[in-house]
Each structure stands twice: as structure tokens, then as C-alpha cells.
N, CA, C and O atoms as a Tinker XYZ file with bonds, in Angstrom:
   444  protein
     1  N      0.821000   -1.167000    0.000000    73     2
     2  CA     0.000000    0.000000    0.000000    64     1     3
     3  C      0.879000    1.250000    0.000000    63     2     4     5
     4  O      1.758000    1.404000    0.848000    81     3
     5  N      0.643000    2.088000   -0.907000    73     3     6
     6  CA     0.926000    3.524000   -1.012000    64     5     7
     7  C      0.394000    4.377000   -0.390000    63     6     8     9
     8  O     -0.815000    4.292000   -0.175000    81     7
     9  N      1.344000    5.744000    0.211000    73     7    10
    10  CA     0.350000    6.914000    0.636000    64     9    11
    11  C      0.072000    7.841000   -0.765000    63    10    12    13
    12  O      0.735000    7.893000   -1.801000    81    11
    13  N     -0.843000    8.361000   -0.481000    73    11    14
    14  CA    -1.237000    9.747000   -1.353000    64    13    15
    15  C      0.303000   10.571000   -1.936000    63    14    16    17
    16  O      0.688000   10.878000   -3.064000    81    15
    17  N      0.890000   10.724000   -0.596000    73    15    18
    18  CA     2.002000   11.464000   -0.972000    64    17    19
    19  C      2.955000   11.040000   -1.827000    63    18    20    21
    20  O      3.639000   11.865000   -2.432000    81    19
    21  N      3.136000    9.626000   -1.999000    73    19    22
    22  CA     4.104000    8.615000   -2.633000    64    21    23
    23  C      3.536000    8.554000   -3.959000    63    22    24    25
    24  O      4.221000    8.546000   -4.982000    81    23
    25  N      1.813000    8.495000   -3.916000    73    23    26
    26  CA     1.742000    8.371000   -5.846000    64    25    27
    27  C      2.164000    9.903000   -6.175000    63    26    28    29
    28  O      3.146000    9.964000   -6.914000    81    27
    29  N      1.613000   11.179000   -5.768000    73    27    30
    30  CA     2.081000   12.430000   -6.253000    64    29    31
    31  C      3.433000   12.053000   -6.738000    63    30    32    33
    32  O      3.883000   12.129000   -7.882000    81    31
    33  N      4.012000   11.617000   -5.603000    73    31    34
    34  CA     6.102000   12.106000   -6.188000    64    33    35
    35  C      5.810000   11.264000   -7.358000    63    34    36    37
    36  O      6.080000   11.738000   -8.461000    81    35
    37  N      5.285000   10.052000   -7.281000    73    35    38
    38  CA     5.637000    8.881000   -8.421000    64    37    39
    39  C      5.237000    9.754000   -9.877000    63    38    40    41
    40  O      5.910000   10.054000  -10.863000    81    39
    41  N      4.306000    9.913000   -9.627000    73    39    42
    42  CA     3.522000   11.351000  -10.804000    64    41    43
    43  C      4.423000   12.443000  -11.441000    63    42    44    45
    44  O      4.877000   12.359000  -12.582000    81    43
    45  N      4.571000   13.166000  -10.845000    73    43    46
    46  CA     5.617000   14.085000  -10.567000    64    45    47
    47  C      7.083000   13.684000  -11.334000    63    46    48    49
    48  O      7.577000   14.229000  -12.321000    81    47
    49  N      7.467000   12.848000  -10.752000    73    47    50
    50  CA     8.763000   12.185000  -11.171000    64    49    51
    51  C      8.489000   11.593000  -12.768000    63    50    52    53
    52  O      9.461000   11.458000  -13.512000    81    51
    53  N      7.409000   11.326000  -13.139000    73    51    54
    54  CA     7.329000   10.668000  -14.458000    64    53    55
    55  C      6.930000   12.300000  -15.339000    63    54    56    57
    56  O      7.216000   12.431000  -16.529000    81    55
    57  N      6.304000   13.339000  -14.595000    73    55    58
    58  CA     5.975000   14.377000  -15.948000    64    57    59
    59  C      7.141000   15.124000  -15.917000    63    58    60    61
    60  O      7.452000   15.812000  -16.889000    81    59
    61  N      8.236000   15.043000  -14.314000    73    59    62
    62  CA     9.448000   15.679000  -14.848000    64    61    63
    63  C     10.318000   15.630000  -15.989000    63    62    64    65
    64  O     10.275000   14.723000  -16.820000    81    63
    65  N     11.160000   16.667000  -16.034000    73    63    66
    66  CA    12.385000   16.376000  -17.345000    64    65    67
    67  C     13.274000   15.188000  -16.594000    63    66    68    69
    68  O     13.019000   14.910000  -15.422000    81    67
    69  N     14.395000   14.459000  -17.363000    73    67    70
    70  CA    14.818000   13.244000  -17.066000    64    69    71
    71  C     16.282000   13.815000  -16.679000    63    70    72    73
    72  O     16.783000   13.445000  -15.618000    81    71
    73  N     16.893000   14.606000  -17.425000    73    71    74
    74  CA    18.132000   15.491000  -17.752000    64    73    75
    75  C     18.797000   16.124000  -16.347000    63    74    76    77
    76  O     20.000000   16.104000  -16.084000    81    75
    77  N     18.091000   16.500000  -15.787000    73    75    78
    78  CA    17.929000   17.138000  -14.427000    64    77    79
    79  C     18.210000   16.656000  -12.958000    63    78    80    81
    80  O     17.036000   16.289000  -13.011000    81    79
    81  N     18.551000   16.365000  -11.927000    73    79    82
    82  CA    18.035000   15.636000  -10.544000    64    81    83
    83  C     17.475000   16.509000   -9.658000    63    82    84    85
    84  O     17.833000   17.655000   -9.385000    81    83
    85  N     16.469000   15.799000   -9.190000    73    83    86
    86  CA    15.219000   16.719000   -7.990000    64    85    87
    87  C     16.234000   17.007000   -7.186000    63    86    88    89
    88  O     17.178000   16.244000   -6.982000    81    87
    89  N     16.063000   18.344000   -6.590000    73    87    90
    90  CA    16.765000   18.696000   -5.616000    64    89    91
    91  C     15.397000   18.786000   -4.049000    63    90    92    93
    92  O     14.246000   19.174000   -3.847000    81    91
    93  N     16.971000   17.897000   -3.038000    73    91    94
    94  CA    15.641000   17.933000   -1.862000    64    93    95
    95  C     16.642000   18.697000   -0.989000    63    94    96    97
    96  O     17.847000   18.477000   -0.867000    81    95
    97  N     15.760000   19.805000   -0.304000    73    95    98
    98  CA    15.733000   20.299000    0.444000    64    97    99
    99  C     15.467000   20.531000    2.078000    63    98   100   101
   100  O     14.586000   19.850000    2.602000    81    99
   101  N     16.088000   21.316000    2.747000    73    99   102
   102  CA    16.330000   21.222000    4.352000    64   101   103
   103  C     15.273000   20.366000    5.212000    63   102   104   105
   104  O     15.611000   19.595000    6.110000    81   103
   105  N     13.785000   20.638000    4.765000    73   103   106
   106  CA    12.611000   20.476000    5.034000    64   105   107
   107  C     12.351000   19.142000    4.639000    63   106   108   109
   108  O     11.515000   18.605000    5.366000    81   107
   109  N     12.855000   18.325000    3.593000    73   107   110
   110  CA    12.603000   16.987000    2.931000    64   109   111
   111  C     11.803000   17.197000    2.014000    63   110   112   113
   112  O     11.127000   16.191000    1.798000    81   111
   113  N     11.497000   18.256000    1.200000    73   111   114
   114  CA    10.462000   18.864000    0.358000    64   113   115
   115  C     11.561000   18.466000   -0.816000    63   114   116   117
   116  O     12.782000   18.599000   -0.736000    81   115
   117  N     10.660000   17.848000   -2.129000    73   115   118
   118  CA    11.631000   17.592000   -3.480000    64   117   119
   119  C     11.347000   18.305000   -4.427000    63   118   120   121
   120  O     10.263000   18.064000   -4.957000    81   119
   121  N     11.938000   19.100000   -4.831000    73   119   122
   122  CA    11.650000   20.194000   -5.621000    64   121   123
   123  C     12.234000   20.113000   -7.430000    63   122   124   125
   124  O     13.426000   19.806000   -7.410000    81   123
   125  N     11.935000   20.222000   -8.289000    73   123   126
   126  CA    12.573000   20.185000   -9.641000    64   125   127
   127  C     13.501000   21.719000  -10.048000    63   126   128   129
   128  O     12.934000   22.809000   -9.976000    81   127
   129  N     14.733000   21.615000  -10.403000    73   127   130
   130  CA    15.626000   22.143000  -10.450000    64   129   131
   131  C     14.885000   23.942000  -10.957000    63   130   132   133
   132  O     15.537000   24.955000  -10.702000    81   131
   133  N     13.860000   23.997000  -11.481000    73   131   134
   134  CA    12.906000   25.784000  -11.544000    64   133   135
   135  C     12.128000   26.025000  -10.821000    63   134   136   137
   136  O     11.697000   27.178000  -10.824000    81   135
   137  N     11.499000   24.886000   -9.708000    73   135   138
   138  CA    11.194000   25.283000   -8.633000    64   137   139
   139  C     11.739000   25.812000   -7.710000    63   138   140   141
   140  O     11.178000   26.609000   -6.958000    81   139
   141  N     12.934000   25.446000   -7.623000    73   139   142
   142  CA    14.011000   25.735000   -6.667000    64   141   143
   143  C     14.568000   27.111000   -7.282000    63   142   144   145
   144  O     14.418000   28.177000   -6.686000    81   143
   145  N     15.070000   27.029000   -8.233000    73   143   146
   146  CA    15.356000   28.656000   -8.582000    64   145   147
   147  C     14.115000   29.528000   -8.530000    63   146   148   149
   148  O     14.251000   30.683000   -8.126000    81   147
   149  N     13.326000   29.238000   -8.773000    73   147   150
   150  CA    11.936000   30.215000   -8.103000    64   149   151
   151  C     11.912000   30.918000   -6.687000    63   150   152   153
   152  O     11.687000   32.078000   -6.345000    81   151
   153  N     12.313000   29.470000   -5.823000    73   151   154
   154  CA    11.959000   30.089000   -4.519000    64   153   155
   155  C     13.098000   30.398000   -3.776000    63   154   156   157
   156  O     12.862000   31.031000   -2.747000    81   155
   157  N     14.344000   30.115000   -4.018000    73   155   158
   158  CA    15.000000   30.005000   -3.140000    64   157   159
   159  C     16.269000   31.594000   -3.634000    63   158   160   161
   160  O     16.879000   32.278000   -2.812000    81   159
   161  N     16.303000   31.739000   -5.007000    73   159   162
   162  CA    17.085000   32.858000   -5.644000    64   161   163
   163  C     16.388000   34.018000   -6.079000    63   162   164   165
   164  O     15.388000   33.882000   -6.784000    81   163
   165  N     16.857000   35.307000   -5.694000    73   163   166
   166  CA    15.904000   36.072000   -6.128000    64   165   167
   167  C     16.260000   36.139000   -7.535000    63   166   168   169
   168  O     17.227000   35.632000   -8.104000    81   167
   169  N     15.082000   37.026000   -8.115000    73   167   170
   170  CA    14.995000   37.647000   -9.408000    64   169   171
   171  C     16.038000   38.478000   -9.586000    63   170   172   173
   172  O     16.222000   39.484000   -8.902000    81   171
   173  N     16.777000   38.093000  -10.523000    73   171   174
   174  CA    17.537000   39.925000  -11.031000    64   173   175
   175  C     16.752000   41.204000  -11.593000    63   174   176   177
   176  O     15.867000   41.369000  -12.432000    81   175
   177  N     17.247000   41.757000  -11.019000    73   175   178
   178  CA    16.522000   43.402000  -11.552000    64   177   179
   179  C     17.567000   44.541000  -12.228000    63   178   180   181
   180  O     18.409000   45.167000  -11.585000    81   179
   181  N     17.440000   44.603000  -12.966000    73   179   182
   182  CA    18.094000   45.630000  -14.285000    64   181   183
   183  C     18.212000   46.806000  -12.875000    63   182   184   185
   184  O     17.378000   46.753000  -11.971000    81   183
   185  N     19.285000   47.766000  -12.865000    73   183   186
   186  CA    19.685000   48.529000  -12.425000    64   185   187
   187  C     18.816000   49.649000  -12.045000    63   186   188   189
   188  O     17.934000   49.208000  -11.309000    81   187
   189  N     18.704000   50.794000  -12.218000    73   187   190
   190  CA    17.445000   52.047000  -12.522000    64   189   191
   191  C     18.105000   52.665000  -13.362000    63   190   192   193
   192  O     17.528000   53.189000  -14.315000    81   191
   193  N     19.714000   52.762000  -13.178000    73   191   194
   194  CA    20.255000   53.894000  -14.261000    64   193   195
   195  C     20.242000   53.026000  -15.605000    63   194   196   197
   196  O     19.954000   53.621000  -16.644000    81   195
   197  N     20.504000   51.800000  -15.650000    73   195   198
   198  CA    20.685000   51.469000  -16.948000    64   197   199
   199  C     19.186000   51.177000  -17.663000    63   198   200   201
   200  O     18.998000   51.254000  -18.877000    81   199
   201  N     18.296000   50.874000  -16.800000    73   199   202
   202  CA    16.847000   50.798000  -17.263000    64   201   203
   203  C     16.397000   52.265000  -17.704000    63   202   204   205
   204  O     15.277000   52.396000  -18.197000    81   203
   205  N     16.989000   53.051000  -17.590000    73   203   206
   206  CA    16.590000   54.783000  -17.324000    64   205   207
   207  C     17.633000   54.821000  -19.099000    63   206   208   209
   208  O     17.051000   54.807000  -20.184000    81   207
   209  N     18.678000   54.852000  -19.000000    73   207   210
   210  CA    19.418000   54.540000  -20.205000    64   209   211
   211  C     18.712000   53.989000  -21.243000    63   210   212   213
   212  O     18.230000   54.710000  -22.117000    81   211
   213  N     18.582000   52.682000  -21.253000    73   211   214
   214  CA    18.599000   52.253000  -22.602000    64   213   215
   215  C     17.161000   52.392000  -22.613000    63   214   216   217
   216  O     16.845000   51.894000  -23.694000    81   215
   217  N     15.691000   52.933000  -21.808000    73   215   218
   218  CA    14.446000   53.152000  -22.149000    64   217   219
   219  C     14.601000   54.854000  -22.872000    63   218   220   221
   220  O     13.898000   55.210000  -23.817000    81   219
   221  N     15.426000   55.565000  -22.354000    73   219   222
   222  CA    15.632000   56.770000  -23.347000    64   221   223
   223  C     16.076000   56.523000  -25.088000    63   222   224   225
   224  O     15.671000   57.042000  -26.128000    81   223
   225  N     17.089000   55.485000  -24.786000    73   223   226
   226  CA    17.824000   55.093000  -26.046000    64   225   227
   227  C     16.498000   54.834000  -26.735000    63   226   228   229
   228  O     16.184000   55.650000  -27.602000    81   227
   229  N     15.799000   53.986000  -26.527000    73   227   230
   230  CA    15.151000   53.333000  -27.374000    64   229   231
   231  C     13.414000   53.715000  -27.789000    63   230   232   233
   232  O     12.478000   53.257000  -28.444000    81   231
   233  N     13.739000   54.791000  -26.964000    73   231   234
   234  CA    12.698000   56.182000  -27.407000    64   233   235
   235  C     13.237000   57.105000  -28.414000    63   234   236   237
   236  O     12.495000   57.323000  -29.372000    81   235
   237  N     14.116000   57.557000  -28.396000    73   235   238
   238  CA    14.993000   58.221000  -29.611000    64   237   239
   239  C     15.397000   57.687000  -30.718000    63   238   240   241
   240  O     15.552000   58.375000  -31.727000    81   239
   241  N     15.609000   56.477000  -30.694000    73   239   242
   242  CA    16.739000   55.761000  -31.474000    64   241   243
   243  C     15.995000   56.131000  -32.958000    63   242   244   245
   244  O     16.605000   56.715000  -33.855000    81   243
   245  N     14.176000   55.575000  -33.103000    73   243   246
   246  CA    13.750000   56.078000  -33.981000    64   245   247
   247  C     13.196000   57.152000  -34.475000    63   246   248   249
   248  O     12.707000   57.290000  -35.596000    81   247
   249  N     13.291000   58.037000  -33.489000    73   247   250
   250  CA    12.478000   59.074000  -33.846000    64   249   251
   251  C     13.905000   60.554000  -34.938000    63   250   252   253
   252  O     13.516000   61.661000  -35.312000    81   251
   253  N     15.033000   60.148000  -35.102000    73   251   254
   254  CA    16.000000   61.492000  -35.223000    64   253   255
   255  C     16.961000   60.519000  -36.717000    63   254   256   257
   256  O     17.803000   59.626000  -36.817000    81   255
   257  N     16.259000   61.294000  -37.504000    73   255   258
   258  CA    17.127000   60.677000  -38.664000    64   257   259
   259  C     18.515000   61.609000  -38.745000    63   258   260   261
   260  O     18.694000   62.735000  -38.281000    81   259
   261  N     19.544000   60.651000  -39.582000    73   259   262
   262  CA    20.552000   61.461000  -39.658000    64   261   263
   263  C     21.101000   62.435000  -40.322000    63   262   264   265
   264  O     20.962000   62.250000  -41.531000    81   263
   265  N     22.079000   64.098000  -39.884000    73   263   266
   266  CA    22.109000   64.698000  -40.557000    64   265   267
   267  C     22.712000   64.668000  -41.813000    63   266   268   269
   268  O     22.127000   65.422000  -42.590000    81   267
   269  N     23.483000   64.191000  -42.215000    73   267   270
   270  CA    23.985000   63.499000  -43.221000    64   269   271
   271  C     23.384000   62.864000  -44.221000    63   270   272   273
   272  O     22.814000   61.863000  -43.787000    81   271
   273  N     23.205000   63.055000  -45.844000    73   271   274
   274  CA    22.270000   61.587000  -46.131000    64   273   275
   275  C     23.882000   60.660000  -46.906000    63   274   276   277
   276  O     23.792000   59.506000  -47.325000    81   275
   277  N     24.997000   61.334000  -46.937000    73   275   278
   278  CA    26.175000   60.515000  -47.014000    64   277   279
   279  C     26.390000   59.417000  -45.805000    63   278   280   281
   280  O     27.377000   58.683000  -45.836000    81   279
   281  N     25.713000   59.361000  -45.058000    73   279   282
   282  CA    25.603000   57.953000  -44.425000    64   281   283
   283  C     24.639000   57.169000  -44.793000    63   282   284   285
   284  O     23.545000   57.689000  -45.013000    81   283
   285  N     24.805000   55.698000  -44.953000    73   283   286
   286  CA    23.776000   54.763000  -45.282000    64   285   287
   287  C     23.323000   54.373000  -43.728000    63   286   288   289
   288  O     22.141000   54.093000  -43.930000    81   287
   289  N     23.510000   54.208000  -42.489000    73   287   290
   290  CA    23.762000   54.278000  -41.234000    64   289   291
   291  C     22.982000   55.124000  -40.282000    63   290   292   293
   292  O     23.893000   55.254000  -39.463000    81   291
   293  N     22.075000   55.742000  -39.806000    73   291   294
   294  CA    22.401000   56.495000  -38.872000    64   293   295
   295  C     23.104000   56.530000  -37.829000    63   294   296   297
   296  O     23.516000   55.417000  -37.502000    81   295
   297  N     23.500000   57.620000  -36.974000    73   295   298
   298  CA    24.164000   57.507000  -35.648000    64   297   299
   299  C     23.453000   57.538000  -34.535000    63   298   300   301
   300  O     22.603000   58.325000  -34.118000    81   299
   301  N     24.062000   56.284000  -33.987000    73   299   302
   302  CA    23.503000   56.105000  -32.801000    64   301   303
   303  C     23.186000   57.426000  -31.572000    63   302   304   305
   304  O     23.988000   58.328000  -31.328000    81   303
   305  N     22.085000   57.287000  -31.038000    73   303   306
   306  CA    21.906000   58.820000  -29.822000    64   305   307
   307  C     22.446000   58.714000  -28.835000    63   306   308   309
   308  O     21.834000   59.056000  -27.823000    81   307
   309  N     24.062000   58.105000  -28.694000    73   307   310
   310  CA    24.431000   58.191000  -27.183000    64   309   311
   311  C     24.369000   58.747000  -26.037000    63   310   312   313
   312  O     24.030000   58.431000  -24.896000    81   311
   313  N     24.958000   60.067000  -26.828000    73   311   314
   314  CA    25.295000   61.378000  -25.748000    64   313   315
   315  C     24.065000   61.972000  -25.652000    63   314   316   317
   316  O     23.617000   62.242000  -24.537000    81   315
   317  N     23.413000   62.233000  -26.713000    73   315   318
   318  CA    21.924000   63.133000  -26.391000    64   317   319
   319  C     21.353000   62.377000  -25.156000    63   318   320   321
   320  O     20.947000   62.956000  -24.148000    81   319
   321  N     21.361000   60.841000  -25.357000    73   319   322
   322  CA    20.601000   59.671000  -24.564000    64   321   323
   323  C     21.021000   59.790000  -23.161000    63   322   324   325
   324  O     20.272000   59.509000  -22.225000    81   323
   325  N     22.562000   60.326000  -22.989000    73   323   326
   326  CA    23.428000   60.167000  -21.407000    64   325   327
   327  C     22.804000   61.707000  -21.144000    63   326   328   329
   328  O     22.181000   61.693000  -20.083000    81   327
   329  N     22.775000   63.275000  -21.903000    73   327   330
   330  CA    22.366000   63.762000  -21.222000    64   329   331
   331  C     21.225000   63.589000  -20.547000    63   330   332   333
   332  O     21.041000   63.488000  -19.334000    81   331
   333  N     20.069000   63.552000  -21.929000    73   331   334
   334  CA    18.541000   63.237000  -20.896000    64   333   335
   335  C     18.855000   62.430000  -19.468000    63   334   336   337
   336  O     18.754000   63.005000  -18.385000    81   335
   337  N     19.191000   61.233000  -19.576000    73   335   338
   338  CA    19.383000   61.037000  -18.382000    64   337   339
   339  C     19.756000   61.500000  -17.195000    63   338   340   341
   340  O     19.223000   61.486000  -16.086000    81   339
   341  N     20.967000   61.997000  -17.693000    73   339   342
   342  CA    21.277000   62.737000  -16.047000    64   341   343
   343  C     20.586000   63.820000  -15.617000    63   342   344   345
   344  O     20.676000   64.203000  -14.450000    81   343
   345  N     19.652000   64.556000  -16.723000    73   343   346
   346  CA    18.818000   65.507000  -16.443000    64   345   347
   347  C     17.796000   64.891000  -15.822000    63   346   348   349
   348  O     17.306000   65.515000  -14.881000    81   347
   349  N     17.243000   63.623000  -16.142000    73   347   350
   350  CA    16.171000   63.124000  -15.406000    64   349   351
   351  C     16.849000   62.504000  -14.030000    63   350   352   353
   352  O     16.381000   62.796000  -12.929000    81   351
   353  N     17.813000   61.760000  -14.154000    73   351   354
   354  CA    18.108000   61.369000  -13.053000    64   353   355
   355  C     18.753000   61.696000  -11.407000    63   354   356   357
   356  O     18.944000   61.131000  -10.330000    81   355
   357  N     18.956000   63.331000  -12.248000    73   355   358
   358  CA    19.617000   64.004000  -11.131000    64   357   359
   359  C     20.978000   63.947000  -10.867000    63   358   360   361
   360  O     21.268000   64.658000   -9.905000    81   359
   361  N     22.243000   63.166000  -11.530000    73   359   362
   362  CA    23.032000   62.855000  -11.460000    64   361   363
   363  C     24.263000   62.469000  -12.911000    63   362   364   365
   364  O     24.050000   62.170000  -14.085000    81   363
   365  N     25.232000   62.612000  -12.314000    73   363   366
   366  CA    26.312000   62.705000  -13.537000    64   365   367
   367  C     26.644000   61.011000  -14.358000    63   366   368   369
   368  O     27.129000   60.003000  -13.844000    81   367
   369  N     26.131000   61.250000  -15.857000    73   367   370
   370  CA    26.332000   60.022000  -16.713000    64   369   371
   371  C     27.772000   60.245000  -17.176000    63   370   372   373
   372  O     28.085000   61.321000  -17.684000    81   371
   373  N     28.723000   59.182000  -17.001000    73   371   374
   374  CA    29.861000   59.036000  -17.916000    64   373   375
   375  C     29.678000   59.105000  -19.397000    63   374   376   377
   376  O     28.619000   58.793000  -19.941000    81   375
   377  N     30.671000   59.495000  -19.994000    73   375   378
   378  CA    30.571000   59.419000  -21.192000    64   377   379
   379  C     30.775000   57.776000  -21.807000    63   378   380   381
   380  O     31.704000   57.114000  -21.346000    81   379
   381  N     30.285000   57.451000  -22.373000    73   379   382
   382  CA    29.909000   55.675000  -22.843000    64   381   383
   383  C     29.134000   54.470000  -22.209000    63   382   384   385
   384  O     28.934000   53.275000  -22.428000    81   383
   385  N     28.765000   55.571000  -21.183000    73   383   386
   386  CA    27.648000   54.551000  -20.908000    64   385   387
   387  C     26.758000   53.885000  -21.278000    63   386   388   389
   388  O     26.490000   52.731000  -20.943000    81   387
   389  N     26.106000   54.715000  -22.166000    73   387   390
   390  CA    25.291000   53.599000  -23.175000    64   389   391
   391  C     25.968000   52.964000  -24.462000    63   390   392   393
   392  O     25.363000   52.041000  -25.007000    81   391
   393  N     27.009000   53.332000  -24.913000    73   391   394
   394  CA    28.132000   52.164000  -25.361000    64   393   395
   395  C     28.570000   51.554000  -24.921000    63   394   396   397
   396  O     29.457000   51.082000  -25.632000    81   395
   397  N     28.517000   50.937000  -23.520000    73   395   398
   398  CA    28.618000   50.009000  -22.640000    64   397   399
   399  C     27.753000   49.130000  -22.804000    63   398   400   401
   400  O     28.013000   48.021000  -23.269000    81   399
   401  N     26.297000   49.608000  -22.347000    73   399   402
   402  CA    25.530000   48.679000  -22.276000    64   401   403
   403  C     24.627000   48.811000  -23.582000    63   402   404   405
   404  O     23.401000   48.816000  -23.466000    81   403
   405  N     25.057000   48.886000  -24.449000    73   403   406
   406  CA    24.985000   48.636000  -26.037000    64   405   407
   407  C     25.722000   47.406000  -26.679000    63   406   408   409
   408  O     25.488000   46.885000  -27.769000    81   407
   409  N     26.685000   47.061000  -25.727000    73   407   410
   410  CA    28.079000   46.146000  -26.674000    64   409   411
   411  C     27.511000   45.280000  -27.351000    63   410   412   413
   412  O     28.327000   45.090000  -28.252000    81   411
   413  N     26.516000   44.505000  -27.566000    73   411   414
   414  CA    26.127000   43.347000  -27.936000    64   413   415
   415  C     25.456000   43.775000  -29.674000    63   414   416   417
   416  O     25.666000   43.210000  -30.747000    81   415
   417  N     24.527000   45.105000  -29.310000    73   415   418
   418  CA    23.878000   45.311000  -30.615000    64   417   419
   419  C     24.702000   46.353000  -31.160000    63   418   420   421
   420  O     24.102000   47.122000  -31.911000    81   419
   421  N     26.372000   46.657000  -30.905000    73   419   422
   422  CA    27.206000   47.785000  -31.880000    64   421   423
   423  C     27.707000   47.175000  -32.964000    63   422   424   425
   424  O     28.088000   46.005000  -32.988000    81   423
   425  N     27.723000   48.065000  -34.024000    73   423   426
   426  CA    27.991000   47.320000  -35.460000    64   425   427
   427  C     29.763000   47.284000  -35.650000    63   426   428   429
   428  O     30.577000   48.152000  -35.336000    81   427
   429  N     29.965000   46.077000  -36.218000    73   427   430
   430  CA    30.978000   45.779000  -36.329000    64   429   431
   431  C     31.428000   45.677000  -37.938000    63   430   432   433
   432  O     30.867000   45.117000  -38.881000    81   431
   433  N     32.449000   46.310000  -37.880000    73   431   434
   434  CA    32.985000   46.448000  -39.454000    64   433   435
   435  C     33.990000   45.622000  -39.669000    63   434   436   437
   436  O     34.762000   45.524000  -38.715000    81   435
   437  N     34.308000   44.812000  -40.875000    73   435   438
   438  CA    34.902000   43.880000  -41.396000    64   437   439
   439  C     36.020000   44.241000  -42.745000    63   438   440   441
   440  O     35.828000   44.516000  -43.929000    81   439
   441  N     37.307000   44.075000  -41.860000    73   439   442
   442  CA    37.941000   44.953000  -43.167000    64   441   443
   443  C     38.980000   44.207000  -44.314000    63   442   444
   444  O     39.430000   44.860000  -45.256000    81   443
């Protein structure tokens, strides 16, 4: 004879992923490896200045074509983007800050 609690795990254990091992915990509670990052790690949270950053960036980015039409390109709104900020934020933006946290989507030339 089985308890209640024993068919659940048995259940449980068959709709889990296979790849993985249940992690059991202090309590004897068996948890699947995103349950456990659920409860036990917090959430990351984006900064305020860089959320403040790249939500300016990406309010501008389309709205300011470039002066130039000898560019095929426009230029990116860095600095316009670092002042607003520090005007909103009350505080002094380095210069490249949002070429910092740009690195991933800056264009790279191939020569």
C-alpha cells in the first residue's frame, strides 16, 4: 500500500524532465531544479540607471534621422541619450555609458 504522498512524487517524477536531478531540500520537500530557482534565488533586476538609459535610447533611437544623407547608417543617440538622463536622473552620466551597455547590438565592421 501507497500513501497519497508517494503516488504524487511517483507522478511528478514521471511528468518531470529526465536530464535534471530533484533537488531535496532542508525540510525533505523535493523540488525540480525551476522550482528551486523560483523560490530560493531572487529575481535579477536591471539597475534604474541602466533601465533609465537604454528606455531613453530606445525612445529616440527612432524618432532622429541622420544629418547626413552621405551615411547609409544612422548615428547612434548616445550622448543626447546620457544627457537626458542625467537631467532626469539628477546625477552625472559618464561618457559611454550607453556604449557600454549597447556592446552586444554595436555594429561591427569587417575589413
Amino acid at each position: 500500500m501507497q500513501s497519497l504522498a508517494q503516488i504524487l512524487e511517483m507522478g511528478i517524477s514521471i511528468l518531470e524532465q529526465k536530464d535534471k536531478p530533484l533537488i531535496r531540500t532542508v525540510g525533505g520537500e523535493t523540488l525540480t531544479p525551476t522550482e528551486f530557482e523560483r523560490r530560493f534565488r531572487p529575481e535579477k533586476k536591471i539597475p534604474r540607471k541602466s533601465y533609465v538609459l537604454l528606455a531613453i535610447f530606445n525612445l529616440l533611437n527612432p524618432s532622429f534621422v541622420s544629418e547626413s544623407n552621405s551615411q547609409t547608417e544612422r548615428r547612434a543617440l548616445n550622448k543626447e541619450t546620457e544627457i537626458l538622463a542625467s537631467v532626469l536622473l539628477q546625477e552625472p552620466i559618464m561618457p559611454g555609458a550607453v556604449t557600454h551597455l549597447r556592446e552586444k547590438q554595436r555594429r561591427k565592421y569587417l575589413g
